[in-house]
N, C-alpha and C positions, 0 to 999 in steps of 0.2 A: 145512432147519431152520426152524422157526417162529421169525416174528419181524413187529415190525410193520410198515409200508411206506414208512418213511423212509429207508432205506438204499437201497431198490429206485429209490423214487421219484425220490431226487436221483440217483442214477446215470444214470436214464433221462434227465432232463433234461439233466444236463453233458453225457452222448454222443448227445443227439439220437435217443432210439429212446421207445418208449411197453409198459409192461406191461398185460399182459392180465386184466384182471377177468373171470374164467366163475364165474357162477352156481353155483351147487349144489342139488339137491332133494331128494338122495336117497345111500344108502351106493354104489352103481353109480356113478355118475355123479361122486360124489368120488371114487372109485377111479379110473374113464376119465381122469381131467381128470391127476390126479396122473401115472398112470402116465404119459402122452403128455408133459407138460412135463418131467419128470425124466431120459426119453428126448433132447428140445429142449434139453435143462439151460437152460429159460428160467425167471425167475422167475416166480412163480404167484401170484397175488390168489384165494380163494375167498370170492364173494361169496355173503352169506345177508341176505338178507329176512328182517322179520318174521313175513311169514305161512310163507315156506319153513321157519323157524326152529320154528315152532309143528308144523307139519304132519312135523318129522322128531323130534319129542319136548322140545322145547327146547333153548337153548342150550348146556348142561351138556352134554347128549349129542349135538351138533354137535364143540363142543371133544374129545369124548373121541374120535369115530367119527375125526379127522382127525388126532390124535396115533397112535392104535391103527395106522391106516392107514400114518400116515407109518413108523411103526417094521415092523410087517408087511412094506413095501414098500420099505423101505433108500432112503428118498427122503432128497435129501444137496441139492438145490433148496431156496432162500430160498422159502416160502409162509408167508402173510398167510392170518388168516381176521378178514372183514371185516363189521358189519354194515351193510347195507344199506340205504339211505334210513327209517332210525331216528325214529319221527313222536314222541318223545319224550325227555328228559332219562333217564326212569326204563330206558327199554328198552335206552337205552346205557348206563348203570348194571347191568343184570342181565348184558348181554353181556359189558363188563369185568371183572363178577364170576366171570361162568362161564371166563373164561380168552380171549374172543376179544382178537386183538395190535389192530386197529380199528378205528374205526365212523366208520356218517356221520349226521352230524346232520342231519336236512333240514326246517328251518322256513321251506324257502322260499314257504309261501302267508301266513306271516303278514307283517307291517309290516317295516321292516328293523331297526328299534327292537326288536322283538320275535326278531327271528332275531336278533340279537346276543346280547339278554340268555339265551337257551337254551342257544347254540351255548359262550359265553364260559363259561357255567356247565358243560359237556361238556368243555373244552377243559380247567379247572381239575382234574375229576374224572380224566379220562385221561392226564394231562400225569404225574400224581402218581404213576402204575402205571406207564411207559411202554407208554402208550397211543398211536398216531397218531388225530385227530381231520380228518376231510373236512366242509364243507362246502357248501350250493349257494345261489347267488345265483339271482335269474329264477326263472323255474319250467319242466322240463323235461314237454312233454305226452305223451301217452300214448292208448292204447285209451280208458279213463276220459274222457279230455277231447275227443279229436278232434282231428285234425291240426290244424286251423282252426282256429283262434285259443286254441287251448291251448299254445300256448307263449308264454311272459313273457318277452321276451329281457334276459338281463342288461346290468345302467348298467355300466358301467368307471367312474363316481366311489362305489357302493353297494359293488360289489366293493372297491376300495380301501378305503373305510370300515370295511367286514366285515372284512377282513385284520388291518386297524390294531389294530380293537378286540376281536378272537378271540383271536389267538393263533393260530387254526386254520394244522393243517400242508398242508394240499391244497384246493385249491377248486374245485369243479364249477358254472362259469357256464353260465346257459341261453343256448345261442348258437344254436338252429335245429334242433336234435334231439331225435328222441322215444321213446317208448317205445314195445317193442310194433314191428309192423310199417308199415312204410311206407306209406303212401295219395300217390300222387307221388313227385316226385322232393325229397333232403331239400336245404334251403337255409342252410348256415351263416355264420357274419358271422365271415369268417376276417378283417377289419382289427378288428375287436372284437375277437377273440380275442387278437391280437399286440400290442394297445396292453395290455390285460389282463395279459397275461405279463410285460410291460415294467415296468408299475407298479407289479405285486402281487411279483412277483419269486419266486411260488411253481410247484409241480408243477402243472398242471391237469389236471381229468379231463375227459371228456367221455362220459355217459352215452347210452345208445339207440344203441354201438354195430353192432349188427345193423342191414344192410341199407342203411346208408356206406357211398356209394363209395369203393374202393380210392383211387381218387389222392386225396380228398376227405381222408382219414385220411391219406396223407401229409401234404396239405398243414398237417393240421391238426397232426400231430407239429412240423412245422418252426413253427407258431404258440405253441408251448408245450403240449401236451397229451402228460402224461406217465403216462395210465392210462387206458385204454379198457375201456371195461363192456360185455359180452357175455352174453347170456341165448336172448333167441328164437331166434337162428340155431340153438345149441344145442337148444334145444327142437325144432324143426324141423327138424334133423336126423337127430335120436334119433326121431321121429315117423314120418320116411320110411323108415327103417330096419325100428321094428315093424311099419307098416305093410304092409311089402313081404313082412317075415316071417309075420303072419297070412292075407295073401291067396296066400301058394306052400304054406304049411303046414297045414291044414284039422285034422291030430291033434296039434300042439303044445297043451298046456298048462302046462308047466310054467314058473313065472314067471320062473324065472332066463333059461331059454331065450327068454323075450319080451325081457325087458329088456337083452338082453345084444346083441338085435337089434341094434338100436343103434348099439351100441359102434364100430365099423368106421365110421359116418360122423360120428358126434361125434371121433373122435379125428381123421380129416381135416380137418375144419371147424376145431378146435385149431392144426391143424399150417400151414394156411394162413394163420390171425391173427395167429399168433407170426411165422410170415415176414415178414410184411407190418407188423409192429408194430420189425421187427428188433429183437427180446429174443431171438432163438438164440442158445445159445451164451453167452449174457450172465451166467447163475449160475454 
């Protein structure tokens, strides 16, 4: 059932386990994602970008391709369609209106003055629809910035303050991860994260999933991190898949046949996050 991720979220956090945010780009790939959790009956976050959101016709038909699909597919899993690191008031505005259940606001490059007064104004707008509203403290880096010194790590008294004065239901502090793939090995400030949890008292997420290590993402569950974001691995799975199918196939063209390449290691890659996330079994 569609629904936003306040249910999921404090679940995850009372029983100690973290839900899984997968991206989405495309109608495939909502399909893959849905099928494989409903199979897990783990609950399911589909995360959308703006630009993913743009590039699949807008949100309106985002909202309709994953209601159409849900019923299509007798999917009976709690799924979340989220938008993702939202660089405006208005674009979380259009996403509530097209029907998505939450968004995240992400004004973490400006002052923290200024991420409040955005996020607070977010907070009042989706509060009012039940809406769930995310936030990020710090700045989480990326391809764009460069491992090296593109990440902000978050204050634990800036986070408190954002808490106090949002309202916001989940918070994504920058604690040492990035976006995009790894260059080294990643370093997170797992006694920042648990003094964080302690004070703020909410879900937390932690973004740049891909390419964490396994106990690393334990550890970081047992810190408070009750949502994990996933995208490159996904991409990168579905990559080595077509790939593997255009260089064995020389007379394949047909798109379905490429893009369905894929499927078979995106849906493992799935199946290994939700284990290790222990959301099995949990819808």
């Amino acid at each position: 059932m569609l629904e936003n991720m306040s249910r999921m979220l404090l679940d995850a956090k009372a029983n100690k386990y973290a839900v899984a945010q997968f991206n989405i780009n495309n109608l495939e790939w909502t399909r893959f994602i849905l099928e494989k959790c409903e199979e897990l009956k783990t609950p399911v976050i589909l995360g959308v970008s703006e630009g993913a959101g743009k590039y699949m016709g807008g949100y309106k038909t985002v909202v309709s391709m994953v209601k159409n699909l849900m019923e299509y597919l007798s999917i009976t899993i709690p799924v979340a369609i989220h938008l993702d690191h939202a660089s405006s008031y208005e674009s979380c505005v259009d996403a509530i209106d097209a029907g998505f259940t939450s968004v995240m606001i992400d004004a973490s490059k400006e002052t923290l003055e200024k991420n409040i007064e955005v996020s607070k104004k977010v907070v009042e707008y989706a509060h009012a629809r039940g809406v769930t509203v995310e936030g990020e403290i710090g700045h989480v880096g990326g391809q764009e910035d460069g491992v090296v010194g593109g990440i902000l790590y978050a204050e634990v008294s800036d986070c408190v303050e954002y808490v106090a004065s949002t309202g916001i239901d989940f918070l994504a502090p920058a604690l040492g991860s990035v976006h995009g793939p790894y260059h080294g090995d990643p370093v997170l400030a797992f006694d920042r994260m648990e003094e964080i949890k302690e004070k703020t008292n909410l879900p937390l997420v932690l973004h740049g999933g891909s390419g964490i290590y396994d106990e690393q993402i334990r550890q970081a569950i047992s810190c408070g991190i009750c949502k994990l974001n996933i995208n490159t691995e996904l991409q990168q799975a579905w990559t080595k898949g077509v790939r593997e199918k255009l260089s064995s196939d020389a007379e394949v063209y047909d798109p379905r046949k490429v893009i369905k390449a894929g499927e078979a290691n995106i849906k493992e890659a799935i199946e290994a996050k939700v284990e290790l996330l222990g959301s099995k079994d949990r819808a």
